[in-house]
C-alpha positions as CSV (number, residue, x, y, z in Angstrom):
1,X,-8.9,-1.7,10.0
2,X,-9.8,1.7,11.7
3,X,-12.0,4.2,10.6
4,X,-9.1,6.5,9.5
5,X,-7.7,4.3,7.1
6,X,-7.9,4.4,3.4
7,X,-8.5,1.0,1.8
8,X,-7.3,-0.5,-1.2
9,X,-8.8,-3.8,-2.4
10,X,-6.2,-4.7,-5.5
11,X,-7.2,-8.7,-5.1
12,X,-7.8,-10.4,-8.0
13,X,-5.6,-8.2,-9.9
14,X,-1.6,-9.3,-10.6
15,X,1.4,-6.9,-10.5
16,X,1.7,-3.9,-10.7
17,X,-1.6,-3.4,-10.7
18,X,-2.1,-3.3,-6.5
19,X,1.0,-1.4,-6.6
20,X,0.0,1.2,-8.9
21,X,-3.7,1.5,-7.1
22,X,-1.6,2.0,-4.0
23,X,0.4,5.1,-5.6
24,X,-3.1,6.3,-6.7
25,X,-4.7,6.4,-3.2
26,X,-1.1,7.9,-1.7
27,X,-1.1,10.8,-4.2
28,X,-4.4,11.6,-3.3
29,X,-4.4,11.5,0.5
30,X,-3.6,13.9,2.9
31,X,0.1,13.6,5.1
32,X,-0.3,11.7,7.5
33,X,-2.9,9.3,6.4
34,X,-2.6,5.3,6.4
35,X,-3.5,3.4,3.4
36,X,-4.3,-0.3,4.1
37,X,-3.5,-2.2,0.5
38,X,-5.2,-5.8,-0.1
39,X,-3.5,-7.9,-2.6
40,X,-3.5,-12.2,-3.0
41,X,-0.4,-11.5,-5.6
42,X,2.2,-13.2,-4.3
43,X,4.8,-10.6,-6.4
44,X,2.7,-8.3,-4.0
45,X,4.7,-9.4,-1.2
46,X,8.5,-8.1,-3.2
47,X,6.8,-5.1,-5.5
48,X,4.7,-3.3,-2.2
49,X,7.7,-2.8,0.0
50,X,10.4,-1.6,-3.1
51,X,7.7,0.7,-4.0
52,X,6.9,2.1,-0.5
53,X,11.0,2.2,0.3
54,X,11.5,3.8,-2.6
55,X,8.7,6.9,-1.9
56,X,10.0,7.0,0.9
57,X,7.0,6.0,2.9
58,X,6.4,4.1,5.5
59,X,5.1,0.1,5.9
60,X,3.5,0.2,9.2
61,X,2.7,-3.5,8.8
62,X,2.7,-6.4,6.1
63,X,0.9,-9.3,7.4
64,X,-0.9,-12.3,6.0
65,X,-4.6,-12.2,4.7
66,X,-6.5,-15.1,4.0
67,X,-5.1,-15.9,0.7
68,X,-3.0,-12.7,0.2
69,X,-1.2,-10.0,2.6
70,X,-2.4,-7.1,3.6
71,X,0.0,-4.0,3.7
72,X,-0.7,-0.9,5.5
73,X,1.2,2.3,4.5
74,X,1.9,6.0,6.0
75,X,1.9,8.9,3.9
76,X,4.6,10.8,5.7
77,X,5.5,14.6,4.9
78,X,8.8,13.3,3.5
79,X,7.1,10.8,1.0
80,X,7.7,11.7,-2.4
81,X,6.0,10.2,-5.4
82,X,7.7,12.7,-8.4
């Protein structure tokens, strides 16, 4: 994780909880930014990605962590979350 990245620990939690932290931090950050989201949910895996699509942001990476993935996200100009 870099030093610019926003993280999100949602482990432990189930659906749509991690999702719905995710939204949180992505409202709040600036264009630009990368949100790395932690989640051991395996719905995770589906929910993240439909969500992120759907904004119209962008999943930089989804990869495997430990028990759970790890999803990092873009907050591009175009994103939307209305």
């Amino acid at each position: 994780m870099s030093s610019s990245e926003i993280l999100v620990d949602a482990r432990g939690h189930r659906c749509p909880v991690p999702t719905l932290r995710l939204r949180r931090a992505l409202e709040a950050a600036a264009d630009g930014a990368r949100v790395r989201l932690l989640a051991d949910d395996p719905l995770a895996r589906i929910d993240v990605p439909h969500f992120v699509a759907g904004a119209g942001f962008v999943l930089v990476e989804l990869a495997p962590d430990g028990a759970g993935f790890s999803f990092l996200v873009e907050k591009s100009a175009a994103g939307s979350l209305a």
